[in-house]
gemmi code that builds the backbone of each chain (N, CA, C; Angstrom):
import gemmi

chains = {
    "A": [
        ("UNK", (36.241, 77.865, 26.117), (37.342, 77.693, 27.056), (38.474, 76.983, 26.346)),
        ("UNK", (39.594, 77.750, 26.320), (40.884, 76.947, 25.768), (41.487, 76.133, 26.049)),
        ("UNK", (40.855, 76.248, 27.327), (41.790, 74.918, 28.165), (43.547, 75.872, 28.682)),
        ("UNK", (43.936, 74.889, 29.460), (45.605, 74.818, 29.697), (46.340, 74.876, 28.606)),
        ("UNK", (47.448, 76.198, 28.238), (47.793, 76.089, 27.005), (49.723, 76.169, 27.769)),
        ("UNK", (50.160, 75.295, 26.940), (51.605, 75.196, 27.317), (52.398, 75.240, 26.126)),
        ("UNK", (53.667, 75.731, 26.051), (54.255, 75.991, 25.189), (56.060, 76.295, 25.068)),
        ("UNK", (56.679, 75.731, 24.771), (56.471, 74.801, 23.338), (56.148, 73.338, 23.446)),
        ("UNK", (55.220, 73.142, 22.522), (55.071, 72.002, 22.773), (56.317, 70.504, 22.805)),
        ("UNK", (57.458, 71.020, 21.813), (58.540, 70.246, 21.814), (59.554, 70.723, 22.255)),
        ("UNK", (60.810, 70.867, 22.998), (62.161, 71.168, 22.948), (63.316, 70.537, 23.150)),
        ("UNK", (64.109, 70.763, 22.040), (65.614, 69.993, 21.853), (66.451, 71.427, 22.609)),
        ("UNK", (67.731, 70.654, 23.555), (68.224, 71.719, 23.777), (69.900, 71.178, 24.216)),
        ("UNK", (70.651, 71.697, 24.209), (72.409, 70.987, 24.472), (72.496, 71.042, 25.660)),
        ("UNK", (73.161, 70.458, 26.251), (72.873, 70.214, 27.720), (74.255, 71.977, 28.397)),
        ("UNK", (73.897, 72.765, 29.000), (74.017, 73.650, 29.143), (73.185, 74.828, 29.274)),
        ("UNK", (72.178, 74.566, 28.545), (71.597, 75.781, 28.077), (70.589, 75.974, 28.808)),
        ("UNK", (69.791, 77.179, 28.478), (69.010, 77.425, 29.331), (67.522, 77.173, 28.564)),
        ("UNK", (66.578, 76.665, 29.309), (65.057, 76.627, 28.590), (64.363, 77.298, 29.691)),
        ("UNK", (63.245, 77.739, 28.812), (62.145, 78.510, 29.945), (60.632, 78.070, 29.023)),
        ("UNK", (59.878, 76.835, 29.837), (58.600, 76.771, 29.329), (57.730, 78.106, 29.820)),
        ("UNK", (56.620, 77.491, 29.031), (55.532, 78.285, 29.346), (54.124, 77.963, 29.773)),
        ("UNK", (53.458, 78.563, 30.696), (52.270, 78.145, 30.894), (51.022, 79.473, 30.570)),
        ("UNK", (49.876, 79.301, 30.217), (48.845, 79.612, 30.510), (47.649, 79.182, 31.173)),
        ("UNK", (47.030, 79.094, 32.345), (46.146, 78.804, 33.131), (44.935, 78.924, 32.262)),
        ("UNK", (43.935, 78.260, 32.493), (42.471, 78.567, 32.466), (41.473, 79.950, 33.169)),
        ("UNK", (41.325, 80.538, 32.366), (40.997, 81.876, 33.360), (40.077, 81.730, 34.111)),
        ("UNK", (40.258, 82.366, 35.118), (39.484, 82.265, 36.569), (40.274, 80.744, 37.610)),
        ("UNK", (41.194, 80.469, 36.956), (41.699, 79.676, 37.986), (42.832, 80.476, 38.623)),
        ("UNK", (42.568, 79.781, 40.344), (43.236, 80.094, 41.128), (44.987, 79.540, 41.773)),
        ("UNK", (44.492, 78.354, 41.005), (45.585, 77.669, 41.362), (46.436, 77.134, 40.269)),
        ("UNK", (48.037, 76.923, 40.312), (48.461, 76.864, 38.765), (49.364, 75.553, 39.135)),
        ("UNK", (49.877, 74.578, 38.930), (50.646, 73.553, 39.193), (51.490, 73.577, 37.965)),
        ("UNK", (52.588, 72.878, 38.289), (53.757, 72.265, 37.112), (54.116, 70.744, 37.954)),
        ("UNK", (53.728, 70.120, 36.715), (54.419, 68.527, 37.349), (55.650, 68.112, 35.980)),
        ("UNK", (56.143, 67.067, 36.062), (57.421, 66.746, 35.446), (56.864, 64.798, 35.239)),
        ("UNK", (56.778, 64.480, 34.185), (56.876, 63.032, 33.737), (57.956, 62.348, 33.420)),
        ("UNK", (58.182, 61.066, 34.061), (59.169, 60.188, 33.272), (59.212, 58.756, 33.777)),
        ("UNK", (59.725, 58.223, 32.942), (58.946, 56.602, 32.615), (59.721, 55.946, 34.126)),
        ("UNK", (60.795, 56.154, 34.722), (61.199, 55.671, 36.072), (60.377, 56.072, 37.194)),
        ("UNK", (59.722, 57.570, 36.996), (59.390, 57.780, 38.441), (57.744, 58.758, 38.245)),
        ("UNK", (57.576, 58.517, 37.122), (56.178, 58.809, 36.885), (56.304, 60.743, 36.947)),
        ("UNK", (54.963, 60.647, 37.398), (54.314, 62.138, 37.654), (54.739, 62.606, 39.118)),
        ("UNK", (55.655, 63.983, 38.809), (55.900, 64.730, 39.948), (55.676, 66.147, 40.282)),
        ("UNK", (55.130, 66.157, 41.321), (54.911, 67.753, 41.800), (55.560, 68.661, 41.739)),
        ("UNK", (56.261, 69.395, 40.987), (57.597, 70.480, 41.588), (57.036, 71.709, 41.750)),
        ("UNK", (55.899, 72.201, 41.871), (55.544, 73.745, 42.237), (54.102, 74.050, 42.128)),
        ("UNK", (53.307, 74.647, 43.121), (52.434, 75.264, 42.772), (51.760, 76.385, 43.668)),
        ("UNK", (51.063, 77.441, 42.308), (51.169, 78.619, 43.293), (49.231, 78.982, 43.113)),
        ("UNK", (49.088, 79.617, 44.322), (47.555, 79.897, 44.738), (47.742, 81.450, 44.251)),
        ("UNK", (47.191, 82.232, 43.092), (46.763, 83.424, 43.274), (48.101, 84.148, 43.148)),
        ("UNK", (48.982, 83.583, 42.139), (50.069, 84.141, 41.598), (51.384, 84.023, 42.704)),
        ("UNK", (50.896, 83.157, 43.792), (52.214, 83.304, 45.317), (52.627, 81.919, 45.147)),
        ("UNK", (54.077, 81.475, 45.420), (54.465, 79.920, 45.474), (53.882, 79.347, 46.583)),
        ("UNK", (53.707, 78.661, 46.848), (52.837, 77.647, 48.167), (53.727, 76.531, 48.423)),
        ("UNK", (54.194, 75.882, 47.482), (55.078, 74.872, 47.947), (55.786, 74.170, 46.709)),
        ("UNK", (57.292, 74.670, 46.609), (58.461, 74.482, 45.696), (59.085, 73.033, 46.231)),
        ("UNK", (58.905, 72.512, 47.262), (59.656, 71.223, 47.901), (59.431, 70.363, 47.521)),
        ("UNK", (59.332, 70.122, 45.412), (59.195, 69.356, 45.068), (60.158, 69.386, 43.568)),
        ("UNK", (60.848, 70.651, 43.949), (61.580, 71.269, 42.754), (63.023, 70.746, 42.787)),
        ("UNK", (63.369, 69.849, 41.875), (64.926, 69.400, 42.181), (66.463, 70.335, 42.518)),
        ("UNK", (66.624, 71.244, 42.598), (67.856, 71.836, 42.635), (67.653, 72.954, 42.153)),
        ("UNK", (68.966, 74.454, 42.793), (68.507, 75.175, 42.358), (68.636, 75.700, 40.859)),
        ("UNK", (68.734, 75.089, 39.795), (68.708, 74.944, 38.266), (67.313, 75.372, 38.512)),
        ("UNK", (66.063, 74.902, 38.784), (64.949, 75.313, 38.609), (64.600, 76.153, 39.332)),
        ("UNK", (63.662, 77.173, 38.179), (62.892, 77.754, 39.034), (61.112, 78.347, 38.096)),
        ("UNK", (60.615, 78.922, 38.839), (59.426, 79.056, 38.214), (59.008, 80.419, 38.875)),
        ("UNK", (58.025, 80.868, 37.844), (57.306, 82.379, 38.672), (56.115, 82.709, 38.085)),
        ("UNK", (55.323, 83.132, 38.432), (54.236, 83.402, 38.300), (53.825, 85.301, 38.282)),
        ("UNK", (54.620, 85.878, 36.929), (53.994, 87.039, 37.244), (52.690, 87.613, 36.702)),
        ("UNK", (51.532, 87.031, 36.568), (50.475, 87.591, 36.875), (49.737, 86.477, 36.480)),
        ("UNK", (48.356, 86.673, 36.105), (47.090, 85.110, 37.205), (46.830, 84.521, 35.838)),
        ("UNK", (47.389, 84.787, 34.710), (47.239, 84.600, 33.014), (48.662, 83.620, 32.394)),
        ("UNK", (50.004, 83.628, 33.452), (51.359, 83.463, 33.085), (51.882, 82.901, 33.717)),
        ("UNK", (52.413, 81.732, 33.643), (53.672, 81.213, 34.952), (54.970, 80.768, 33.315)),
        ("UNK", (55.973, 80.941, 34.133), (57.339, 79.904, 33.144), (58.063, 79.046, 34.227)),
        ("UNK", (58.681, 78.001, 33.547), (59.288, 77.192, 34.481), (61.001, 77.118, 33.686)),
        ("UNK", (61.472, 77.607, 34.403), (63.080, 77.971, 33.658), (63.745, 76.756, 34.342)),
        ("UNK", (64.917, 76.383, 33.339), (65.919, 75.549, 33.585), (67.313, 75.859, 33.192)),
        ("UNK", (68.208, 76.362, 33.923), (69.871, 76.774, 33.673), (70.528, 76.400, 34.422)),
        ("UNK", (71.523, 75.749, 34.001), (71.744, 75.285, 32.975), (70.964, 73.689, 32.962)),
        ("UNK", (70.711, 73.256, 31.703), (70.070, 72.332, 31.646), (70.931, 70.839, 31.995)),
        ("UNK", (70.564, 69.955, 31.858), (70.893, 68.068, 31.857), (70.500, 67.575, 31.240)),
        ("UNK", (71.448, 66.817, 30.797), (70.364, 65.470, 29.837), (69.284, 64.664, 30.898)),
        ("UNK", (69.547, 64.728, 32.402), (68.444, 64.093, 33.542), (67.512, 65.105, 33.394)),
        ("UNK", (66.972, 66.192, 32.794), (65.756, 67.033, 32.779), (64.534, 66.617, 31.540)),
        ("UNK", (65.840, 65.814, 31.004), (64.666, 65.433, 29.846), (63.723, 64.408, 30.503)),
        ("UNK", (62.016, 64.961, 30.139), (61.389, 64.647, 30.629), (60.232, 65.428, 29.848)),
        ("UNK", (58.514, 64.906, 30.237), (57.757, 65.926, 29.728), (56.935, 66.495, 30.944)),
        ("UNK", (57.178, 67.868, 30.454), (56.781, 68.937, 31.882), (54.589, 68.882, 31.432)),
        ("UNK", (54.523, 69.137, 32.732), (53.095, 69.655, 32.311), (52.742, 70.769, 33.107)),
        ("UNK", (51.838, 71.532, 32.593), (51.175, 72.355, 33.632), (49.737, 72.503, 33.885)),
        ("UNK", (49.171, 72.867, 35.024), (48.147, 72.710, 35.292), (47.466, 73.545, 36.280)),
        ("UNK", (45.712, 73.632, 35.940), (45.346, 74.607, 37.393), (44.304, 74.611, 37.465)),
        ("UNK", (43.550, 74.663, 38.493), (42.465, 74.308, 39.001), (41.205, 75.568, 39.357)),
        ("UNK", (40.282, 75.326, 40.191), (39.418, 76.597, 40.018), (39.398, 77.239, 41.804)),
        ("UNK", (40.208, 75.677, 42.462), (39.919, 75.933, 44.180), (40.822, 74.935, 44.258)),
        ("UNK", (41.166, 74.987, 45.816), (41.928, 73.911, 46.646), (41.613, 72.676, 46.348)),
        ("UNK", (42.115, 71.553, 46.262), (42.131, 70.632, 45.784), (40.819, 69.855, 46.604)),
        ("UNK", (41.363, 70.287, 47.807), (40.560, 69.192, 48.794), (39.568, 69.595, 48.985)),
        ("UNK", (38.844, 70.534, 48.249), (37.159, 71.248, 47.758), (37.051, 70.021, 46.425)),
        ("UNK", (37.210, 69.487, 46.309), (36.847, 68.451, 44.962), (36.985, 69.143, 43.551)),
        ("UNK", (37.984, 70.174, 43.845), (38.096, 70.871, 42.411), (39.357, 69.892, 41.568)),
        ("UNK", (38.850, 69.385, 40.295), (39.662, 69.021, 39.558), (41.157, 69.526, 39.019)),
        ("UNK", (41.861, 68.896, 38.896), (43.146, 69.465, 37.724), (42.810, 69.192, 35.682)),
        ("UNK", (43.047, 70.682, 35.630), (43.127, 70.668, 34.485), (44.475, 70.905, 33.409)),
        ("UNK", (44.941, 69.763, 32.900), (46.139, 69.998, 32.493), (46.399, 70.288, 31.026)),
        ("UNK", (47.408, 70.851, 30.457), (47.925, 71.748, 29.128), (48.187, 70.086, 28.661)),
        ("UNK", (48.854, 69.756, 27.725), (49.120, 68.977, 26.614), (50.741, 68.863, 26.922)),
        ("UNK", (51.551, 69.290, 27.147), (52.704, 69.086, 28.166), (53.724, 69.710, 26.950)),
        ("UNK", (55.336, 69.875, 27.940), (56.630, 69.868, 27.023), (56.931, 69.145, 26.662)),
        ("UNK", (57.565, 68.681, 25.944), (58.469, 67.276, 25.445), (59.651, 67.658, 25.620)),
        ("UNK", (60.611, 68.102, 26.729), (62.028, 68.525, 26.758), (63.395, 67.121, 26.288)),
        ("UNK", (63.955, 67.491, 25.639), (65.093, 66.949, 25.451), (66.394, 67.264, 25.661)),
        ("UNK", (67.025, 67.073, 26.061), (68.193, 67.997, 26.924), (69.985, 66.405, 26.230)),
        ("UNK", (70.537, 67.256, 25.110), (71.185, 65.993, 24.336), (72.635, 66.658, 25.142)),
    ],
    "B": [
        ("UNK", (57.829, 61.209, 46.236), (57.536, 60.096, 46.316), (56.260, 59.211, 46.363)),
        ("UNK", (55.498, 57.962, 45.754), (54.088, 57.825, 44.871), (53.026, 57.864, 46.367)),
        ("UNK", (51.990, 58.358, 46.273), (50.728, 57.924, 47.281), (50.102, 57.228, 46.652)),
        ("UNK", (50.001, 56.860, 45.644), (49.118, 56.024, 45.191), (50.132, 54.898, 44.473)),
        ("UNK", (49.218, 53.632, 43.980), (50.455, 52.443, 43.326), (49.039, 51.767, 42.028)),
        ("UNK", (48.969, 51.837, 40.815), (47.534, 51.011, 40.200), (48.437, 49.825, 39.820)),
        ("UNK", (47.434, 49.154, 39.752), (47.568, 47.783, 40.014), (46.315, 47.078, 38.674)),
        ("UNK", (46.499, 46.702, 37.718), (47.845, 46.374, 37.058), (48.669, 47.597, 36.564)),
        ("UNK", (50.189, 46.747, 36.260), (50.646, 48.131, 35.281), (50.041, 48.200, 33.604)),
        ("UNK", (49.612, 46.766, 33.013), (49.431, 47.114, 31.646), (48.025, 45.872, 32.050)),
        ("UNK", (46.788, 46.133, 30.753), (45.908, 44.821, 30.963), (45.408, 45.386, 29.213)),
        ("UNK", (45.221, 44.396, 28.782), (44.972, 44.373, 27.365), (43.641, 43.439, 27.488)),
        ("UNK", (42.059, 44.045, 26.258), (40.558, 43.512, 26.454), (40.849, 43.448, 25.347)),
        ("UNK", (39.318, 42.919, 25.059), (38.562, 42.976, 23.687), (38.000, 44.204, 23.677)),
        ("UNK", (37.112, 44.826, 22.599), (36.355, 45.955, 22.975), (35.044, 44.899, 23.419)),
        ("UNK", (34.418, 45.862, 24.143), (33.137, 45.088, 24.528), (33.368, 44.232, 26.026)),
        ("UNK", (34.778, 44.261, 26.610), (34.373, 43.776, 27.799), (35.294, 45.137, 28.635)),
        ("UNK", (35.047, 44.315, 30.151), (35.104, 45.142, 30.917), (36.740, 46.020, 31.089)),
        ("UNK", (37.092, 46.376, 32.040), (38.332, 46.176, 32.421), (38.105, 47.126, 33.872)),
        ("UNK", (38.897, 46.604, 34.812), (39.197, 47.292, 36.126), (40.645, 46.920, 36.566)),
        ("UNK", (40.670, 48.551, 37.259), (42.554, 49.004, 37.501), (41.723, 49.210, 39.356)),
        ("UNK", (42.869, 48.955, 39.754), (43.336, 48.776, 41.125), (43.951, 50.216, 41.388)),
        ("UNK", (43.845, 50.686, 42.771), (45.202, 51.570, 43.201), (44.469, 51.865, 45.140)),
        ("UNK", (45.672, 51.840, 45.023), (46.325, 51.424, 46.862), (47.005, 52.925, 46.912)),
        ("UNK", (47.193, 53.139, 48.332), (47.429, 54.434, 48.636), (47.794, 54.094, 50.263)),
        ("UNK", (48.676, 55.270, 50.922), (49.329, 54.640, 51.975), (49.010, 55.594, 53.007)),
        ("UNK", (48.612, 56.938, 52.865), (47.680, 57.315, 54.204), (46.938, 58.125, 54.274)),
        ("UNK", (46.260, 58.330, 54.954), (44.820, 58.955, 55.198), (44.185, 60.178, 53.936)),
        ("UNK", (43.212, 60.265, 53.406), (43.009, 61.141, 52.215), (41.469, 62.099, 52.005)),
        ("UNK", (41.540, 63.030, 51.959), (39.926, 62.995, 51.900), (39.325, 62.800, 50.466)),
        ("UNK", (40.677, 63.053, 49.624), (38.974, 62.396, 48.381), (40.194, 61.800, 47.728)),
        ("UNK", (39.887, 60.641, 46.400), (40.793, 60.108, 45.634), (40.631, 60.624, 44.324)),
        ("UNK", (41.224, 61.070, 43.661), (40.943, 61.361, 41.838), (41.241, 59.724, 41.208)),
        ("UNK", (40.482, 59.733, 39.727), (41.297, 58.750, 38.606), (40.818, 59.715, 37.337)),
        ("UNK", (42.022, 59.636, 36.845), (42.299, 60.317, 35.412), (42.960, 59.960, 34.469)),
        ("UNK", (43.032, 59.948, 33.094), (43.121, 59.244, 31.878), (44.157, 59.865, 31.291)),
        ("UNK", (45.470, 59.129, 30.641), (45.987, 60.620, 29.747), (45.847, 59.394, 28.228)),
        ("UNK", (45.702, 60.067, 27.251), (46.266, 59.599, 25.783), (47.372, 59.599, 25.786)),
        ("UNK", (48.106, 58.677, 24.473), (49.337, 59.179, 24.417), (49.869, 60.532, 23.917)),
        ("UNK", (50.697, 61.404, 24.485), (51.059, 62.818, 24.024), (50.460, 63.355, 24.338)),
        ("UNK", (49.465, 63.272, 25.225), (48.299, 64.289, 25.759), (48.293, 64.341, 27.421)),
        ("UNK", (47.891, 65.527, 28.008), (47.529, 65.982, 29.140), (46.778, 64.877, 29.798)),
        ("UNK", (46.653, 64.665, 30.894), (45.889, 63.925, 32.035), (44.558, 64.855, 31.968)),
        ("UNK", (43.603, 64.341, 31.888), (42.195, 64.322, 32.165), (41.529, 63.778, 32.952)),
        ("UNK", (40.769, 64.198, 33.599), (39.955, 64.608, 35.153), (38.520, 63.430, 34.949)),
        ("UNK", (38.842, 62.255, 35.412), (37.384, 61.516, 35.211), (36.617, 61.530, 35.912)),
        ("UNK", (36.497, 61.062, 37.488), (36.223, 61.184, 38.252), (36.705, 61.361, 39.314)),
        ("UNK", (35.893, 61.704, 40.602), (36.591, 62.064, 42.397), (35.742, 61.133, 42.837)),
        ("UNK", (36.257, 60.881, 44.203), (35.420, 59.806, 44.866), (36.002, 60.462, 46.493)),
        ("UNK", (34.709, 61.075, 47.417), (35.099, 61.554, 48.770), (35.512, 60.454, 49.570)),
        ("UNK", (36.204, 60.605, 50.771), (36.388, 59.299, 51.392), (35.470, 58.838, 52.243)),
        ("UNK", (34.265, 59.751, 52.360), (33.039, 59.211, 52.814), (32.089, 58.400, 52.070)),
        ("UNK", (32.804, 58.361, 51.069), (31.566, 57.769, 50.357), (32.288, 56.569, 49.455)),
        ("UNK", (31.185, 55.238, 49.132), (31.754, 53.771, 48.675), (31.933, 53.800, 47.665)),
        ("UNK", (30.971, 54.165, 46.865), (30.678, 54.088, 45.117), (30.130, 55.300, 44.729)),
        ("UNK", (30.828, 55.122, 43.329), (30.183, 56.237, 42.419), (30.244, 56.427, 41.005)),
        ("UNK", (28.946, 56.581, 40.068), (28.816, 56.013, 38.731), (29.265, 57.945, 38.048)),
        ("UNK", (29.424, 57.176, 36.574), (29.597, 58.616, 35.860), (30.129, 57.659, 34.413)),
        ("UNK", (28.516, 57.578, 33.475), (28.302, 57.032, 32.557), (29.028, 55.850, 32.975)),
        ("UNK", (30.317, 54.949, 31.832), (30.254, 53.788, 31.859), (31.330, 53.516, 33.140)),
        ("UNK", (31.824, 54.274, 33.800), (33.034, 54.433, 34.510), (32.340, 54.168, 36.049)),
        ("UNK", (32.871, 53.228, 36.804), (32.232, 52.928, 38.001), (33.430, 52.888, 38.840)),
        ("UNK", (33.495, 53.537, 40.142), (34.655, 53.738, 41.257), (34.205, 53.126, 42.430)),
        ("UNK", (34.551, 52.624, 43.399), (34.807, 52.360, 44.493), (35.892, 52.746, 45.340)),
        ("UNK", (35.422, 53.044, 47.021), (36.684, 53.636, 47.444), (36.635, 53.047, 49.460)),
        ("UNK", (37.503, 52.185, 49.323), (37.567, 51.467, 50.687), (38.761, 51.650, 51.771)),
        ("UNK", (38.150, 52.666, 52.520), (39.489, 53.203, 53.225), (39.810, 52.451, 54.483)),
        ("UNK", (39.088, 51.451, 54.378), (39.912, 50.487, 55.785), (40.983, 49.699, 55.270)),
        ("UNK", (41.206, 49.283, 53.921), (41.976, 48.646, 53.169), (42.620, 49.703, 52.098)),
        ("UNK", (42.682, 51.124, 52.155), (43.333, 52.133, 51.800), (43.162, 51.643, 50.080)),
        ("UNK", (42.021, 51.107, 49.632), (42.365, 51.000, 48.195), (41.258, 51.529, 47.336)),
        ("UNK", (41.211, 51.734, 45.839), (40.209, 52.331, 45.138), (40.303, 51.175, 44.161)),
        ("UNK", (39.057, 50.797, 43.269), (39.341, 50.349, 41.931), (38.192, 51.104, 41.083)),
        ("UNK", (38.675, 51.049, 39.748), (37.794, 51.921, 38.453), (37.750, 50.540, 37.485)),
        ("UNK", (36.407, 50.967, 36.994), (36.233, 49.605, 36.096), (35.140, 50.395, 35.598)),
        ("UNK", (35.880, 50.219, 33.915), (35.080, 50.683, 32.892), (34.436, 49.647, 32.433)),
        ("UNK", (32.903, 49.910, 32.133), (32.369, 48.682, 31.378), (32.016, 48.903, 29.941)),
        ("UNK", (31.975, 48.247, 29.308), (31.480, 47.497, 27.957), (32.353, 48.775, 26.796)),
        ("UNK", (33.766, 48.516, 27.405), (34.859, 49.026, 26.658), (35.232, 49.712, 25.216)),
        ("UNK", (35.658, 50.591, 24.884), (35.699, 51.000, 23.366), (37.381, 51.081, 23.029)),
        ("UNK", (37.584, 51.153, 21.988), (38.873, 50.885, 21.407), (39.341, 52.310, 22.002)),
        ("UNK", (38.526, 53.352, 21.853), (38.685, 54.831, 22.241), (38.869, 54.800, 23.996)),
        ("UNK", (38.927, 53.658, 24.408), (39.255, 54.107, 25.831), (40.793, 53.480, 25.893)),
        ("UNK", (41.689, 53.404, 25.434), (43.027, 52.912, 25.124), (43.520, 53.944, 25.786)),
        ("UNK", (44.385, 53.825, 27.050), (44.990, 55.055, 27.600), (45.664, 54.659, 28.734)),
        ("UNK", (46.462, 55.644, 29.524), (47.024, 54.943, 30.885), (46.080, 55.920, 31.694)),
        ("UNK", (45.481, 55.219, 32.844), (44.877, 55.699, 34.246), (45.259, 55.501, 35.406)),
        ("UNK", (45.246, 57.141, 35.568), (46.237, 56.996, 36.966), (45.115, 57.311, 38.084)),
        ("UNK", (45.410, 57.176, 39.543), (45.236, 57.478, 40.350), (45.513, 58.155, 41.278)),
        ("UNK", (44.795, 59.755, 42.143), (45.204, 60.704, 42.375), (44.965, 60.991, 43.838)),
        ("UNK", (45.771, 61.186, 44.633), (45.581, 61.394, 46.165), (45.971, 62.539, 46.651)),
        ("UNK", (45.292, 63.102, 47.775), (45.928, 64.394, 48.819), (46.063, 63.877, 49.973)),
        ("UNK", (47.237, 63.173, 50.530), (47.636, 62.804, 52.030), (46.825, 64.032, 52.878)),
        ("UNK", (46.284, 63.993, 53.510), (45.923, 64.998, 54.892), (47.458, 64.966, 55.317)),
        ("UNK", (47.878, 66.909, 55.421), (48.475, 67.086, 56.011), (49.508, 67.774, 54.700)),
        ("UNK", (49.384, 66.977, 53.504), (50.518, 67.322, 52.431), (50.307, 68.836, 52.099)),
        ("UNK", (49.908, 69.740, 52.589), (49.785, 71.090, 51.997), (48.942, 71.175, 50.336)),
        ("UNK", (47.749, 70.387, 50.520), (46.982, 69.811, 49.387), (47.707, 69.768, 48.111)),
        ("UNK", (48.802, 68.596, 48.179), (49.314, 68.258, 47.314), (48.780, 66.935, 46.295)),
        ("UNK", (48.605, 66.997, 45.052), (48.161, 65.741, 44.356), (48.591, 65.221, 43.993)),
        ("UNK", (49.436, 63.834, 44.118), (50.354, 62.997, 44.135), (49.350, 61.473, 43.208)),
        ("UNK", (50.328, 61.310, 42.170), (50.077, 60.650, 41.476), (50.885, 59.026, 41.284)),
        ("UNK", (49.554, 57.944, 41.046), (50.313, 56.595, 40.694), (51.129, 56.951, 39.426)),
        ("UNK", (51.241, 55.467, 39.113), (51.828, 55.366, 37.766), (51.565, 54.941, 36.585)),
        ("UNK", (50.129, 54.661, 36.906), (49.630, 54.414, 36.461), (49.022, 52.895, 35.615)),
        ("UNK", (48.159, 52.309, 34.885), (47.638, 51.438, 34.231), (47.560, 51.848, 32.928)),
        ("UNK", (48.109, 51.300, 31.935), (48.071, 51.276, 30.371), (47.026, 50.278, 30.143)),
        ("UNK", (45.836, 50.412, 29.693), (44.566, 50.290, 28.912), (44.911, 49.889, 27.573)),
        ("UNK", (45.038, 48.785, 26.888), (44.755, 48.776, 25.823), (43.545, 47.692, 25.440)),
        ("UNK", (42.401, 48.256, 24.363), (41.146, 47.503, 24.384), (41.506, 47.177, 22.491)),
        ("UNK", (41.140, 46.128, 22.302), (41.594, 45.561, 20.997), (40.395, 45.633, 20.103)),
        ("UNK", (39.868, 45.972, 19.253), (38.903, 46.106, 18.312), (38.584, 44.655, 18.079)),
    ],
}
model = gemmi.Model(1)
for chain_id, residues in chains.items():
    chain = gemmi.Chain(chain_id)
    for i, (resn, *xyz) in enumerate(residues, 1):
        res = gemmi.Residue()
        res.name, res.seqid = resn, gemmi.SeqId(i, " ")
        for name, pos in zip(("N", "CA", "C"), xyz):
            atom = gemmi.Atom()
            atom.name, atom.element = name, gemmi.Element(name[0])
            atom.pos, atom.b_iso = gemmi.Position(*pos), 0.0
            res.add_atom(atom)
        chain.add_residue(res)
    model.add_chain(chain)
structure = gemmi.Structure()
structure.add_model(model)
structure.setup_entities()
């Protein structure tokens, strides 16, 4: 098992531009999350989808972001135009069932976004 | 915005003794996570604790979970330099659309 694979692991980017991470899930998981780190406000929820469908984005700052999930192997989490407030490190993550079945999160090794 | 708060933010051991992190949470939950990240590394899955239930072992890592006083603590015993990490604490409000909302965690450092 490979685990959560995310990618790139680093990115520098001018504040304008556009980035699009990447995720790969753990296969056979159903559920895929993206959270966002940073040293003021910690770990945050901004998206996650059950079985390739969004479930709940009301954690996604503005519409600069967005994310999609086209098929149960792939999600990206795009940012256009970017901010230097995006720098942050993204993670992604996904599980095997609903949370509140006692199924764990399993998370990728994260982005390191930099947005100068 | 946090459901959970650990308590301390930083606690520095020896190796060889204990250490226990705190975390408070503000409403109703059916199970609590605590999970570990390294630095530069992903959060890892240590243990769950249902809200029916008080205690629960898993090797050196011991949880408690007291929902009349809405709080959990984790206390690792007889410490290794290799457990140096921040641990957070993980909640699903009933009602959040099983969302997992994270403290901020406790920075672990155990001193050789």
């Amino acid at each position: 098992d490979a685990g959560v694979i995310q990618s790139p692991r680093h990115e520098v980017t001018e504040m304008g531009q556009e980035v699009t991470l990447r995720c790969k899930p753990i296969s056979g998981h159903d559920y895929l999350f993206w959270y966002r780190q940073t040293m003021m406000r910690g770990l945050e929820l901004l998206i996650y989808f059950n079985n390739n469908v969004p479930i709940d984005d009301s954690g996604m700052p503005e519409d600069r972001f967005s994310a999609k999930m086209p098929n149960a192997s792939f999600s990206t989490l795009k940012i256009q135009p970017s901010e230097p407030r995006d720098s942050a490190v993204y993670f992604c993550a996904s599980s095997l069932e609903v949370l509140d079945r006692d199924s764990p999160l399993h998370f990728g090794n994260g982005t390191r976004l930099t947005v100068t | 915005s946090q459901q959970g708060e650990e308590d301390p933010q930083a606690l520095s051991i020896q190796e060889g003794e204990n250490a226990t992190m705190n975390c408070s949470y503000k409403t109703s939950i059916n199970n609590l996570q605590w999970y570990r990240q390294n630095s530069g590394r992903g959060l890892v899955h240590l243990i769950l604790i249902r809200s029916n239930e008080r205690e629960k072992h898993s090797g050196r890592l011991r949880v408690t979970l007291d929902t009349s006083k809405k709080s959990s603590s984790l206390l690792i015993t007889a410490s290794r330099a290799a457990d140096t990490a921040s641990y957070f604490c993980a909640t699903i409000a009933r009602g959040s659309n099983y969302k997992l909302t994270f403290g901020k965690g406790t920075l672990l450092t155990v001193n050789p």
